[in-house]
C-alpha positions as YAML, in Angstrom:
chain: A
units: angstrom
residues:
- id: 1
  name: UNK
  ca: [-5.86, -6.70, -19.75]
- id: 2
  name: UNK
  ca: [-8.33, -6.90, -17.27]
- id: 3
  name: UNK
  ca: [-6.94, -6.25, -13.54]
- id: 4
  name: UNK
  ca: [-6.98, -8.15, -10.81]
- id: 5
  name: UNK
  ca: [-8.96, -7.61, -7.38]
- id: 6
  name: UNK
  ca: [-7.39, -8.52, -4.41]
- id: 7
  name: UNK
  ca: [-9.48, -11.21, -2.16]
- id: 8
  name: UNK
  ca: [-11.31, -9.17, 0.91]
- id: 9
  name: UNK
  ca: [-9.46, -11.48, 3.56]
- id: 10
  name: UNK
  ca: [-7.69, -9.47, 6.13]
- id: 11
  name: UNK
  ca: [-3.72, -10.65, 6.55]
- id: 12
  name: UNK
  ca: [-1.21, -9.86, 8.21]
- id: 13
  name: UNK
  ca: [2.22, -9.16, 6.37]
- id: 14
  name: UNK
  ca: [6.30, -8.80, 7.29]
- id: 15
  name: UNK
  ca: [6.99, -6.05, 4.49]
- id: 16
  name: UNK
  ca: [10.87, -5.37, 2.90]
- id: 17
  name: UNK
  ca: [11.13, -2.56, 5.81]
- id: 18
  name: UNK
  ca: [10.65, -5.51, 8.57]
- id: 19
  name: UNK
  ca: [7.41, -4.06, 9.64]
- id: 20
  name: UNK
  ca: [4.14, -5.82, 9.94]
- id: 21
  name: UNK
  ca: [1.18, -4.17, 7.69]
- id: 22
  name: UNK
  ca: [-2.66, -4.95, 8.83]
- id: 23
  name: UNK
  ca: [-4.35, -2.72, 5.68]
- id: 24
  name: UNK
  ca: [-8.10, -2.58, 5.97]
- id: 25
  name: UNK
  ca: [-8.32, -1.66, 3.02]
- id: 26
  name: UNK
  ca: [-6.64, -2.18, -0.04]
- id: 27
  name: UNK
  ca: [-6.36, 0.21, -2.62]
- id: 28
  name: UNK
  ca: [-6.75, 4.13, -2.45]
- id: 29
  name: UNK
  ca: [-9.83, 5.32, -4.76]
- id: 30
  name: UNK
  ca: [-9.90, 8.42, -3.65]
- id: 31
  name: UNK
  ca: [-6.11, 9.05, -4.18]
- id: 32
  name: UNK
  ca: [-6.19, 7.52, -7.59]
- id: 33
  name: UNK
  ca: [-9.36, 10.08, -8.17]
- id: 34
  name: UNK
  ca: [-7.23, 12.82, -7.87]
- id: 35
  name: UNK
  ca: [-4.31, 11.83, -9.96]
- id: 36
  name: UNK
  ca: [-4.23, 8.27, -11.67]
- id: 37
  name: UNK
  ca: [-0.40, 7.90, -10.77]
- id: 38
  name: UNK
  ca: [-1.27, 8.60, -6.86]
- id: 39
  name: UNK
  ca: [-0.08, 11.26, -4.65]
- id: 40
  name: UNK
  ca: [2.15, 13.70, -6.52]
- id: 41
  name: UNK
  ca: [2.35, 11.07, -9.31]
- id: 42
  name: UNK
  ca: [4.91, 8.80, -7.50]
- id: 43
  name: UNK
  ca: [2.91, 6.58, -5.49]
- id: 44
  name: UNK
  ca: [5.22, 3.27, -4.48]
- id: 45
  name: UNK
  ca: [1.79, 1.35, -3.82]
- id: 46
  name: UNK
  ca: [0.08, 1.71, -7.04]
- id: 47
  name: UNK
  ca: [3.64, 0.85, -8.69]
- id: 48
  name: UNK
  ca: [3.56, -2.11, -6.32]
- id: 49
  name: UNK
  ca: [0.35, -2.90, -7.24]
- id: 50
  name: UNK
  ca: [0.47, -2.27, -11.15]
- id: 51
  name: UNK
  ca: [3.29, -4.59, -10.90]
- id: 52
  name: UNK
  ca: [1.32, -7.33, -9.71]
- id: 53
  name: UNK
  ca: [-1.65, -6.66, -11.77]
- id: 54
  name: UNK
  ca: [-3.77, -4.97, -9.02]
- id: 55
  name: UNK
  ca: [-6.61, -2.46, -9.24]
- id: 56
  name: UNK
  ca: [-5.78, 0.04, -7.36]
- id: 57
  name: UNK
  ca: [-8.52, 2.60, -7.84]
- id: 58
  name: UNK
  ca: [-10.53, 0.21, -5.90]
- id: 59
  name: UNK
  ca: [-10.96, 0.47, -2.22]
- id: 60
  name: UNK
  ca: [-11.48, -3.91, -1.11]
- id: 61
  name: UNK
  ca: [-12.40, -3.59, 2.59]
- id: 62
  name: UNK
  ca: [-10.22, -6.38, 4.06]
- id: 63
  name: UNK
  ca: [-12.49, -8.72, 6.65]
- id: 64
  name: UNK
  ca: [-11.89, -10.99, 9.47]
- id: 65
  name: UNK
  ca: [-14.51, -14.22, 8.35]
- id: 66
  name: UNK
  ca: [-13.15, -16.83, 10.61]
- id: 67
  name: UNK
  ca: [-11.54, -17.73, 14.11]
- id: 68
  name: UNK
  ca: [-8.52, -19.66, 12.64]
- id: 69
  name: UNK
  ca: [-7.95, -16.54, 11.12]
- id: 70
  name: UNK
  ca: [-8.20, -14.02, 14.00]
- id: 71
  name: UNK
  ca: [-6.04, -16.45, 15.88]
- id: 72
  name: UNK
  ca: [-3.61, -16.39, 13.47]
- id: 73
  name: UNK
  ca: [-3.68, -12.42, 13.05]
- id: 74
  name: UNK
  ca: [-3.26, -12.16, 16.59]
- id: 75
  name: UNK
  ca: [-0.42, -14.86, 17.41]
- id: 76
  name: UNK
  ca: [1.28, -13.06, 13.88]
- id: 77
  name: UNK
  ca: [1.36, -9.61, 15.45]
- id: 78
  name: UNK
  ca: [2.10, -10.45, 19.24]
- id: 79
  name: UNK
  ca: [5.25, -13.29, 18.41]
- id: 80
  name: UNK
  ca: [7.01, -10.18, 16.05]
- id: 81
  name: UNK
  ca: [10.02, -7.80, 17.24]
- id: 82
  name: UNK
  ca: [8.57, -4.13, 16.62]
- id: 83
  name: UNK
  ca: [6.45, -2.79, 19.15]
- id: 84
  name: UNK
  ca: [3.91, -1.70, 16.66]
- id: 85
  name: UNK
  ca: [1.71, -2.61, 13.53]
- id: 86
  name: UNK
  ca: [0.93, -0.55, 10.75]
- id: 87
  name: UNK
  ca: [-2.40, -0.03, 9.07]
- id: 88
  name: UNK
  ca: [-2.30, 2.17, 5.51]
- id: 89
  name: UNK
  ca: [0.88, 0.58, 3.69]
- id: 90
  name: UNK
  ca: [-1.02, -0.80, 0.54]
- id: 91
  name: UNK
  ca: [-4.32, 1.06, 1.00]
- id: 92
  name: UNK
  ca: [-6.09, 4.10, 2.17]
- id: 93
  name: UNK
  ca: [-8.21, 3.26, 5.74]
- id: 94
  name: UNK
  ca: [-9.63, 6.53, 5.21]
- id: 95
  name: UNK
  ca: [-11.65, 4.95, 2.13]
- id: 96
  name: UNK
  ca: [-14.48, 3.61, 4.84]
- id: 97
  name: UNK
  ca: [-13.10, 4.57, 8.32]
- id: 98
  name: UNK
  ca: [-16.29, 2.62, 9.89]
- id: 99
  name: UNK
  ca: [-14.80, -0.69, 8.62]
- id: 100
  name: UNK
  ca: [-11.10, 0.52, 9.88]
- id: 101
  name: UNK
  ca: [-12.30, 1.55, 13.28]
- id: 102
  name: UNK
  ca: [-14.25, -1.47, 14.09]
- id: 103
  name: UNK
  ca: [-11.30, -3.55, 12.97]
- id: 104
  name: UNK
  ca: [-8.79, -1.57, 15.00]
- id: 105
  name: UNK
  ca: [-11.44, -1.56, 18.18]
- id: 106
  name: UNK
  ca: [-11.99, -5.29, 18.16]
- id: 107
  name: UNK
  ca: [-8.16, -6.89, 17.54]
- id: 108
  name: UNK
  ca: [-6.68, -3.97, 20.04]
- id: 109
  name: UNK
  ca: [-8.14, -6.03, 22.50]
- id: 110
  name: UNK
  ca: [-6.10, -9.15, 21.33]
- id: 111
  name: UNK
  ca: [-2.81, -7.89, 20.63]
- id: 112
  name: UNK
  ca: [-0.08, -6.72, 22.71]
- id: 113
  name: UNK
  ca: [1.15, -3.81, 20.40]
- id: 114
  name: UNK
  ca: [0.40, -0.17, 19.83]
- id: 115
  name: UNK
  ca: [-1.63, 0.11, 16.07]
- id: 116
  name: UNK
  ca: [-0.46, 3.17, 13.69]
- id: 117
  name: UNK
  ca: [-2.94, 4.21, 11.20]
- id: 118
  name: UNK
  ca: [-1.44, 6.13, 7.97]
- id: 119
  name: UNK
  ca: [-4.00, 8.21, 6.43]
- id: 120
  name: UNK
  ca: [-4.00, 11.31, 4.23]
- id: 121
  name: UNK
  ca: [-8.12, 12.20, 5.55]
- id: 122
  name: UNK
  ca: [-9.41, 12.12, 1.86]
- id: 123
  name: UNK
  ca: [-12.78, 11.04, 4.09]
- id: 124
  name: UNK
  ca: [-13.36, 12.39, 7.60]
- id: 125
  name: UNK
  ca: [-13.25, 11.16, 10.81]
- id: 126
  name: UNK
  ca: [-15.92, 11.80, 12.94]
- id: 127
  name: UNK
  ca: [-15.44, 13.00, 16.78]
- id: 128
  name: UNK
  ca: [-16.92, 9.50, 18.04]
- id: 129
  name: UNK
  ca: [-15.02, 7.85, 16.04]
- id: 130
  name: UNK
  ca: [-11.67, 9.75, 16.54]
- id: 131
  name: UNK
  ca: [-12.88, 9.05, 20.41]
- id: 132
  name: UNK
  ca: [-13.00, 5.38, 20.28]
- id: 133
  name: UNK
  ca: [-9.34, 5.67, 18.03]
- id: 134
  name: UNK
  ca: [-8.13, 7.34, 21.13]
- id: 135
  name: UNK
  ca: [-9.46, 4.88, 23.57]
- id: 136
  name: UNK
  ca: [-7.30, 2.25, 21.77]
- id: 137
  name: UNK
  ca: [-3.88, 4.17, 21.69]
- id: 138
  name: UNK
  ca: [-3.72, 4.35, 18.08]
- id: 139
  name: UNK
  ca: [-1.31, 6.47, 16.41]
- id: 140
  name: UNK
  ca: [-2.54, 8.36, 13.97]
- id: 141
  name: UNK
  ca: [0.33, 9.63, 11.03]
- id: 142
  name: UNK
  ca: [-1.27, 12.41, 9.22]
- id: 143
  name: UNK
  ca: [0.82, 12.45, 5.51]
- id: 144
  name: UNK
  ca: [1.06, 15.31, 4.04]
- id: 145
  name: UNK
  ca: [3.58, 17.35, 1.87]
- id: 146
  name: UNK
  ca: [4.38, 20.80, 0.57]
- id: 147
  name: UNK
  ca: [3.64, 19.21, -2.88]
- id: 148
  name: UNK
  ca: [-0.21, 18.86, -1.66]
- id: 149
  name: UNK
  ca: [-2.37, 21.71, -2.54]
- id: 150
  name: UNK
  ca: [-3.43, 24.26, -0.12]
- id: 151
  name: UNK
  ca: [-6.23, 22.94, 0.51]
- id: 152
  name: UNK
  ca: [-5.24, 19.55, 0.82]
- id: 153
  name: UNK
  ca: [-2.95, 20.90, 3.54]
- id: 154
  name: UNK
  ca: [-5.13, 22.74, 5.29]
- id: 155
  name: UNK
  ca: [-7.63, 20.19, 5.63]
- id: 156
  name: UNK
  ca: [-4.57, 17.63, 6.82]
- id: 157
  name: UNK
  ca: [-3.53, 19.72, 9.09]
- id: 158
  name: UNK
  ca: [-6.66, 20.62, 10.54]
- id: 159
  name: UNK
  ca: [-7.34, 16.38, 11.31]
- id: 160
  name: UNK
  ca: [-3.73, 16.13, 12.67]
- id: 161
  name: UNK
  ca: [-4.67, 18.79, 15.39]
- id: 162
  name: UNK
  ca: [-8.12, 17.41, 15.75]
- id: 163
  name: UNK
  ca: [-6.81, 14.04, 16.84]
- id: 164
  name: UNK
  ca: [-4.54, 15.41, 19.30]
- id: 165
  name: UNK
  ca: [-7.50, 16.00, 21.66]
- id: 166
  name: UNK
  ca: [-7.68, 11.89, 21.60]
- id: 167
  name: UNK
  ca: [-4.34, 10.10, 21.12]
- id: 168
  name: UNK
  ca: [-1.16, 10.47, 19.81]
- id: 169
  name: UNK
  ca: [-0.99, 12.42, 16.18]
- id: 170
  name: UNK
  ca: [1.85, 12.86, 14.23]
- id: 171
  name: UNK
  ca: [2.66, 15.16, 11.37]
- id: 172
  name: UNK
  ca: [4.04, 12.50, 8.58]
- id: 173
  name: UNK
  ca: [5.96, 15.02, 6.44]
- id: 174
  name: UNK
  ca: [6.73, 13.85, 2.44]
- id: 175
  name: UNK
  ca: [9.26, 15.96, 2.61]
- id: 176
  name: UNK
  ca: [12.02, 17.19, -0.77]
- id: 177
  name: UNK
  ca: [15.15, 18.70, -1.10]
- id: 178
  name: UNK
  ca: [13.56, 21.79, -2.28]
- id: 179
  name: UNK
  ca: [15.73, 24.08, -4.85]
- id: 180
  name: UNK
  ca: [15.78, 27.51, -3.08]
- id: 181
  name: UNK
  ca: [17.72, 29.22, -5.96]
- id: 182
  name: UNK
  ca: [14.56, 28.00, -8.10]
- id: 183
  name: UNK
  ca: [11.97, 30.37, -7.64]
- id: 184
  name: UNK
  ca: [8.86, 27.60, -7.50]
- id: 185
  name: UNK
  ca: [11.70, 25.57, -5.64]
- id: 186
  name: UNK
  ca: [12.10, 28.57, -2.91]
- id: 187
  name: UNK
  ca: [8.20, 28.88, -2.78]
- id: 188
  name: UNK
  ca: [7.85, 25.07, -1.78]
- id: 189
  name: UNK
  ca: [10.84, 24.91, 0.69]
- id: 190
  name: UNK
  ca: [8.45, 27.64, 2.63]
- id: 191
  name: UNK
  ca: [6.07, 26.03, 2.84]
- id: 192
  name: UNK
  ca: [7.68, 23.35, 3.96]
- id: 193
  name: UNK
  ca: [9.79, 24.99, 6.60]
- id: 194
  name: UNK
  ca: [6.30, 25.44, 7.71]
- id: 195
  name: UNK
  ca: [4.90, 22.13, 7.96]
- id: 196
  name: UNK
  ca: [8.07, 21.36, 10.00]
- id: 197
  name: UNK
  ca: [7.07, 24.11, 12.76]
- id: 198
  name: UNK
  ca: [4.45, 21.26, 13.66]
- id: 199
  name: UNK
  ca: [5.16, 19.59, 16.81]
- id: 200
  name: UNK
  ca: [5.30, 15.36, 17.11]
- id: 201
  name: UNK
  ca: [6.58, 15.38, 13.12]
- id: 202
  name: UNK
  ca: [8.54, 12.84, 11.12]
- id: 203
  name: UNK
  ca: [10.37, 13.36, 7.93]
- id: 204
  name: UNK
  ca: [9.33, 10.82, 5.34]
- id: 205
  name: UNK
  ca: [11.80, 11.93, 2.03]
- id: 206
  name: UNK
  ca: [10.59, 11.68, -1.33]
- id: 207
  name: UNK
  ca: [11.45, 8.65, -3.26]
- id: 208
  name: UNK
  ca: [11.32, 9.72, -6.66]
- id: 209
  name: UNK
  ca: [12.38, 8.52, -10.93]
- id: 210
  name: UNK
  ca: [15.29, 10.47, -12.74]
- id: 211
  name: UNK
  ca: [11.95, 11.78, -14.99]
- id: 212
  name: UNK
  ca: [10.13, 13.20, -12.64]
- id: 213
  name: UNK
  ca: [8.91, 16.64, -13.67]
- id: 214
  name: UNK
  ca: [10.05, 18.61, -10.66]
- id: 215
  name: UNK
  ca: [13.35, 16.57, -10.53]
- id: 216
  name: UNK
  ca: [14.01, 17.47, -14.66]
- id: 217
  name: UNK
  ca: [12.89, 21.26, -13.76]
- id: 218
  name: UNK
  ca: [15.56, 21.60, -11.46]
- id: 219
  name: UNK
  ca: [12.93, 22.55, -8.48]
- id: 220
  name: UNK
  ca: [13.67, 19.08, -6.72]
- id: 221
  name: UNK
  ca: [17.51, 17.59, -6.18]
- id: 222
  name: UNK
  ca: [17.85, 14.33, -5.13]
- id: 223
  name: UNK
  ca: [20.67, 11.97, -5.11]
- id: 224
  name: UNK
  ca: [20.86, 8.04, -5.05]
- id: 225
  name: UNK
  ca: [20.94, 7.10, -1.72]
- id: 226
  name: UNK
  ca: [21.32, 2.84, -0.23]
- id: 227
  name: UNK
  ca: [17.47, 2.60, 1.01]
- id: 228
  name: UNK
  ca: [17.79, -1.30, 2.14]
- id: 229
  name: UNK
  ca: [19.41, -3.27, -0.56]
- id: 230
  name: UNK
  ca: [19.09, -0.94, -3.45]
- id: 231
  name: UNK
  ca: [20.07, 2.35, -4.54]
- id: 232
  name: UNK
  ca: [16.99, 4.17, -4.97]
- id: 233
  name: UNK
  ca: [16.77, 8.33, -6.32]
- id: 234
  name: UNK
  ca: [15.88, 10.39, -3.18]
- id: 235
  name: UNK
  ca: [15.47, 13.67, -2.01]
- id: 236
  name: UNK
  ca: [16.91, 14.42, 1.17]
- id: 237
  name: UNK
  ca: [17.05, 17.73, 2.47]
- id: 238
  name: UNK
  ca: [18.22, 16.54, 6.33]
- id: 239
  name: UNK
  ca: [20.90, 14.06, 5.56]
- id: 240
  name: UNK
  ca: [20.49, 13.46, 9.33]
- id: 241
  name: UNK
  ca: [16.76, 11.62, 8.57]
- id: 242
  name: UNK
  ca: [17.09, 7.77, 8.61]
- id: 243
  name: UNK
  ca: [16.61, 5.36, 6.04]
- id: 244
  name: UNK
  ca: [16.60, 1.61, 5.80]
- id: 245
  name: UNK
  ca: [14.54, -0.84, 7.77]
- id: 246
  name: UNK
  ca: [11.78, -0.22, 10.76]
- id: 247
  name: UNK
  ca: [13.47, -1.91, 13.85]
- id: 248
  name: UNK
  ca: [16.37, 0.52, 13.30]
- id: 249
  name: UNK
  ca: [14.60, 3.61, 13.08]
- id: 250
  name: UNK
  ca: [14.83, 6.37, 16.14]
- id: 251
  name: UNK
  ca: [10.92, 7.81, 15.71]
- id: 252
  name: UNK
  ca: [9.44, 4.20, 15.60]
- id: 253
  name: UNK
  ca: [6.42, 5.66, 13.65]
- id: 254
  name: UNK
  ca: [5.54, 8.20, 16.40]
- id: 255
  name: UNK
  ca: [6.21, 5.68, 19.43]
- id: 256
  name: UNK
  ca: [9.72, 7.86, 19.90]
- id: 257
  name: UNK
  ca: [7.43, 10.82, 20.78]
- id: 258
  name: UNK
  ca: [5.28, 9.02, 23.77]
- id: 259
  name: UNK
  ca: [8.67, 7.52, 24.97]
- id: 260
  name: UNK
  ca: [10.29, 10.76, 24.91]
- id: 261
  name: UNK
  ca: [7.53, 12.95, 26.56]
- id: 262
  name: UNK
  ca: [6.73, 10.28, 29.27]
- id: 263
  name: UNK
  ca: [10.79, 9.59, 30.41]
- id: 264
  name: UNK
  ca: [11.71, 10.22, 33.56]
- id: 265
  name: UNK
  ca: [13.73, 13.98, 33.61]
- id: 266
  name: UNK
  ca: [17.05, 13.87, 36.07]
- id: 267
  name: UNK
  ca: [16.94, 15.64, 39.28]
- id: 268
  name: UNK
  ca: [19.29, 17.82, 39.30]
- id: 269
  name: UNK
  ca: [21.19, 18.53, 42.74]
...
């Protein structure tokens, strides 16, 4: 059956986690490139989207084409509780970060809340642009994961710090419950333990399926853990890390870490 391409009108959408999604782009070629289930094989937006009959390998740039419609963005995303909006729920912006910029740049100017751009850098950013990102106090969540390859990490890693000379970047951290009496388990949990040296990072556990390779091999545990209304297979390694919907969580998608490094410290007497 022939799938279905999503309409290249940009909306605005209240998601199950009570946060508001502005996704430039729908769709994540270049993740679906490099392994046709997504990232690590578990991607929860191409199961979304295969659901619904979507093609996911294709990156639809999502457009503003009329002023009834920017009004409506904007009154959407300034009327709603959370003091942010996130762009890269149901697509990569990474997949043409010319389109995503310019979008960002021209509602920022509209809206009265801080944008958060989810990205895993499968394209580049370049210094202007990462300089007019900056300008608009986006928050930039760099996703990344001991499951990535090296290379994947380093080059991750290497955008996270890159962006810190312009705005606010954030290590997002797919983290596991790592098996450290499993040998490839005690390798990964390194690696890991690594990743969460990083300073401004959030811990973003695995959701996973009972046949998951690295869950059957005994390198992963997980348990089933209430994630809003469901029970859902997760692996958890800080049973301290929230889960359930956006309003109630403490990092607020890396607002938590501007709020904490601007408050005003006690004098002590």
């Amino acid at each position: 059956m022939k799938k279905k391409e999503l309409k290249e009108l940009l909306t605005v959408t209240l998601n199950d986690k009570g946060v508001l999604d502005l996704d430039t782009v729908k769709g994540c070629p270049y993740g679906i490139a490099n392994n046709p289930k997504g990232c690590w094989g578990l991607c929860y937006a191409k199961k979304i989207a295969d659901f619904y009959g979507w093609d996911f390998s294709k990156g639809i740039l999502r457009k503003l084409e009329s002023e009834s419609q920017i009004n409506n963005i904007i009154k959407t995303i300034n009327n709603a509780d959370l003091p942010f909006i996130r762009v890269g729920t149901m697509g990569e912006p990474c997949t043409d970060w010319g389109h995503t910029v310019r979008t960002v740049r021209f509602l920022s100017k509209y809206i009265n809340k801080r944008i958060v751009i989810i990205t895993k850098h499968w394209k580049t950013l370049t210094d202007e642009q990462m300089e007019i990102l900056g300008k608009c106090k986006v928050i930039i969540n760099t996703s990344t994961s001991a499951l990535d390859t090296p290379e994947q990490r380093q080059h991750r890693l290497s955008q996270y710090n890159r962006y810190k000379k312009y705005g606010t970047s954030i290590l997002r951290i797919v983290s596991c419950d790592f098996n450290r009496d499993n040998k490839e388990g005690k390798r990964l949990a390194e690696i890991q333990d690594e990743l969460f040296k990083n300073e401004n990072v959030i811990d973003n556990p695995l959701r996973l399926h009972s046949k998951y390779e690295l869950y059957l091999k005994g390198i992963i545990k997980a348990e089933k853990l209430w994630d809003l209304n469901t029970k859902v297979l997760i692996s958890r390694f800080n049973s301290e890390t929230y889960i359930g919907k956006c309003k109630d969580c403490p990092e607020q998608c890396g607002l938590f870490f501007e709020i904490w490094k601007t408050r005003i410290k006690p004098v002590l007497l």
